[in-house]
N, C-alpha and C positions, 0 to 999 in steps of 0.2 A: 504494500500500500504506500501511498505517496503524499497525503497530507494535503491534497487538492481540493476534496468536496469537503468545504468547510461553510461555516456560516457568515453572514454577512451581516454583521452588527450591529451598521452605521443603519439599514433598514429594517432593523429587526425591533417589536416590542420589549422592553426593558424585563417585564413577567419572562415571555419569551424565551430571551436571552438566558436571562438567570436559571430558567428552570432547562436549554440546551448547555448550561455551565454544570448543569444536577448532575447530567446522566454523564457530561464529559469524567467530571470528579468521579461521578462512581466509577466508571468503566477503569482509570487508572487506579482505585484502589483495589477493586479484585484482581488488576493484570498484576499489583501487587504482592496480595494474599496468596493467590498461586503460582506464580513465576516470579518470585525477588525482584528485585532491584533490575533483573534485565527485563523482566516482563513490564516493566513500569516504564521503561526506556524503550519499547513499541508504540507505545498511546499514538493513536492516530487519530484527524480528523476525519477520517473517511470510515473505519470501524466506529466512531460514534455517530458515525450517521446512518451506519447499520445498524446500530443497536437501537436508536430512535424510529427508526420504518420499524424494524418487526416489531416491535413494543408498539406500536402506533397498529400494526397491522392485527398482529394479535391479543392485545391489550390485557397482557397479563398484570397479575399485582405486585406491583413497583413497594421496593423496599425503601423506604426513608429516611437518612440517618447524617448525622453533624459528626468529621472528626478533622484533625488535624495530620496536616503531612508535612515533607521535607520542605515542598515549595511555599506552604503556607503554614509556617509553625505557629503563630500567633494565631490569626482567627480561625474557626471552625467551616468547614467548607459544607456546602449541602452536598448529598450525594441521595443519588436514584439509584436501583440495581435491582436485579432477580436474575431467573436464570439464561434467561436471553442475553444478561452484560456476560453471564458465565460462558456464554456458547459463545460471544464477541473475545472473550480473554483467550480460548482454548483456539479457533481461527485464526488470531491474529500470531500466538505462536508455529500456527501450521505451514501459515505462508511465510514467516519470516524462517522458519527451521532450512522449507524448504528451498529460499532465496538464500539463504548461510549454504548450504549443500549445493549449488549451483555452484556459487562464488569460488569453493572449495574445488569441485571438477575443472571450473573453467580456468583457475589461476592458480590453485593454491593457497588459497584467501588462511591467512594466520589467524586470522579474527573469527572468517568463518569457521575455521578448523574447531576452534576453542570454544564456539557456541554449539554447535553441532557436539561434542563431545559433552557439552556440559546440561545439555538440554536432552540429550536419546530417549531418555526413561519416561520426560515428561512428556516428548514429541509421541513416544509410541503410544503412551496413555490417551492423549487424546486422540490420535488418530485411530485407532483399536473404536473409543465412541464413536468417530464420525465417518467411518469409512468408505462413504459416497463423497463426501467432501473431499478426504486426504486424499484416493484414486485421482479424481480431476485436477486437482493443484499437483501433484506429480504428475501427471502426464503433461500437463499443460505449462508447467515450467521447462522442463523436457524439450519440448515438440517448439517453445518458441526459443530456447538457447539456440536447438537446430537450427531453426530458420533463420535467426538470426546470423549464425554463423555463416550461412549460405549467401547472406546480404540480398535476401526478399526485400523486396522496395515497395509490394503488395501492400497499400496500407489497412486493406479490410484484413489481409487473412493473416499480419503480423500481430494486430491488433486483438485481432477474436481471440486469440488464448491467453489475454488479458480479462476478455468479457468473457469468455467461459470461465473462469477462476471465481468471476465477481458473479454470473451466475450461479454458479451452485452456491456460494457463498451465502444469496441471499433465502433459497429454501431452506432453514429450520429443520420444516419436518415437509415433506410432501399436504398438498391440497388441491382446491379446487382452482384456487390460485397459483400454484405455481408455475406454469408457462408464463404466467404476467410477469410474474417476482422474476422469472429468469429472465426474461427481455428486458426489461429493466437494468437488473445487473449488468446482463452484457452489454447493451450501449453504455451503460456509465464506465464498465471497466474499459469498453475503446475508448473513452473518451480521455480517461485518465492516464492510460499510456501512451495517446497521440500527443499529450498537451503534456507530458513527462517529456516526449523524443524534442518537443520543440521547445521547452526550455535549454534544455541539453545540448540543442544542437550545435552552437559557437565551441563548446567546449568538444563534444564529440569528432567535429571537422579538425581541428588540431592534432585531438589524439589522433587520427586517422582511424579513427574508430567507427562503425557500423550505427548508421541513423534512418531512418524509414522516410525523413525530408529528405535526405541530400539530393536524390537527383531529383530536386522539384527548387532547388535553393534559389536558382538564379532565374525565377520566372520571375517578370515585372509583377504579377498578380500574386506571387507567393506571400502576402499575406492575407490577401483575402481569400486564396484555397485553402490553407489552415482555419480559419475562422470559420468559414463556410463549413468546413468540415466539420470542423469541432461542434456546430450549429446543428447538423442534421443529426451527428452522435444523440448530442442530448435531447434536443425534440424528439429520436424515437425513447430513449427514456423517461423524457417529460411524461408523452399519449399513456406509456403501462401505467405511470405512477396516477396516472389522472383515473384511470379503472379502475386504480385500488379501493376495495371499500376502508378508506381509512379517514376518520374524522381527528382521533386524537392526535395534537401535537401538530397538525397540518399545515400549520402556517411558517413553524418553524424548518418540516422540511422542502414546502415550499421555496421558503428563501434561500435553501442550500441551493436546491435540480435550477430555480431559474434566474440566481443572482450569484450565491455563492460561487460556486463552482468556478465564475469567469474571474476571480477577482485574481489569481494567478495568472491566468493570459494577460491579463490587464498589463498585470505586474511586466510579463517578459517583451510584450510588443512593446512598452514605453521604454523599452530599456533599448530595446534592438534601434525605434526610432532616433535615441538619444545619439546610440553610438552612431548608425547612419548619418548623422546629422554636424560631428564633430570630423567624419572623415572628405563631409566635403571641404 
């Protein structure tokens, strides 16, 4: 995960806000309770924005509770939770174990090595529970190193084993909803590794490293086919989240799917225009 679908603040109600600040706090205290200190150093915007849709979707009973952590030793933070943050802590170790274990295959990664070593017992724990999930995140990390390595420049079919990740990610348990919940995911998860490859890309063209822009870089129009892109990703994840029967919370994730989300691109097109601008 990448810390992209996040909230937008500056349009959000202050209630709102504080109660997407509830479920953030909780979600990093159980990544806590169960996984130490590394588990706490996962926290994502984008796992709390899963854990607010299924909570939102299936409106289970939200635990309540004031405590204090390392970030905020003096006041007391609110925190939301149940077992939906639970199933958000246990995922967010599966994709990062199994992004450590790439890292490891592909380079040798020391860091990887050492969290993959340090995590086995708990990686296998939860993937032992969730074994539809763990299957698709291994194959799907798998199948896109391949392709990457091969320098596909296919941006759907580089992308899809980003969205297939973030689809099963977002079935819980099977329903009558889940085809929706899986379209959803998976344009959100193209969305978040097209809008990953194109932050990255200045730096990636240097390394000479492997990017899904490059050969689209030096079109006059190459920012408005990333945008554009990026546009149809999320309007078809907009349409499924609009079928959800979900009322709770709504407004908040609202602002994530059609405001949040961009406020990264924002960030990187002003950067790209800035520098464009100093090199004439």
């Amino acid at each position: 995960m990448f810390g992209y679908v996040m909230v937008n603040q500056d349009e959000l109600k202050l209630k709102d806000y504080n109660r997407y600040r509830s479920y953030y706090c909780g979600l990093c205290r159980v990544l806590e309770k169960k996984y130490g200190i590394s588990g706490k150093l996962e926290l994502t915007y984008d796992m709390t924005f899963v854990d607010i849709l299924l909570n939102a979707y299936m409106e289970l009973p939200l635990k309540s509770e004031r405590h204090r952590c390392m970030v905020h030793p003096v006041r007391k933070q609110d925190m939301l939770f149940n077992e939906i943050t639970d199933y958000c802590a246990d995922m967010t170790l599966l994709l990062t174990y199994y992004k450590m274990l790439d890292d490891v295959n592909d380079d040798g990664s020391l860091i990887g090595r050492a969290f993959v070593r340090k995590e086995k017992k708990k990686f296998e724990r939860a993937a032992n529970a969730y074994p539809r999930q763990a299957k698709v995140f291994e194959e799907s990390v798998r199948s896109l190193a391949q392709t990457e390595e091969r320098r596909e420049y296919n941006l759907d079919k580089v992308a899809g084993f980003t969205g297939n990740m973030l689809a099963e990610l977002l079935v819980y348990e099977e329903s009558v909803w889940s085809d929706e919940l899986r379209k959803l995911g998976f344009y959100l998860g193209k969305f978040i590794y097209l809008l990953d490859a194109f932050e990255d890309l200045e730096k990636d063209l240097k390394k000479g490293a492997y990017n899904p822009w490059q050969p689209s870089k030096d079109r006059k129009d190459f920012d408005a086919l990333v945008e554009n892109t990026l546009m149809m990703m999320i309007s078809e994840c907009a349409k499924s989240f609009e079928r959800l029967p979900i009322v709770q919370d709504v407004d908040i994730l609202r602002n994530i799917i059609y405001s949040g989300v961009w406020q990264k691109y924002e960030e990187v097109r002003e950067k790209r225009e800035k520098k464009s601008e100093e090199q004439k």
